[in-house]
C-alpha positions, 0 to 999 in steps of 0.5 A: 456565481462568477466568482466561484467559477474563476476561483474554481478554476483556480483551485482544480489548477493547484490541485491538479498541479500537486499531482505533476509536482509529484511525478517529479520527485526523485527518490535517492539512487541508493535506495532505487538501487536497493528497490531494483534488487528486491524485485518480488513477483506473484510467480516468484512468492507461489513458487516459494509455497506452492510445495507446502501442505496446509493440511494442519493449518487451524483458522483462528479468528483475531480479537475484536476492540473489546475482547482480550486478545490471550483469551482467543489464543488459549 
């Protein structure tokens, strides 16, 4: 029993260490730099479609595993 609480607490100490370990990383300036550039937000995408009409929008339901996807398309 005592070994399984001392070991324990060994292994959530490991764990919990990854988690740290990860805030740590730092990605390359480059591709952070490109991530900046490319802020897009909620209010930014509704504005993009907030205009359209959908009034001839059809839904089609996808493909199950087991049917044939070009049957549904047809």
């Amino acid at each position: 029993m005592l070994l399984l609480i001392v070991g324990g607490s060994f292994g959530l100490h490991e764990f919990s260490q990854i988690r740290y370990d990860a805030v740590k990383i730092k990605i390359d300036p480059e591709l952070e730099k490109k991530l900046k550039m490319n802020k897009i937000s909620l209010v930014s995408e509704y504005e993009k479609i907030k205009d359209s009409t959908f009034e001839d929008w059809k839904n089609i339901r996808g493909p199950r595993p087991w049917e044939d996807p070009d049957l549904l398309q047809g």
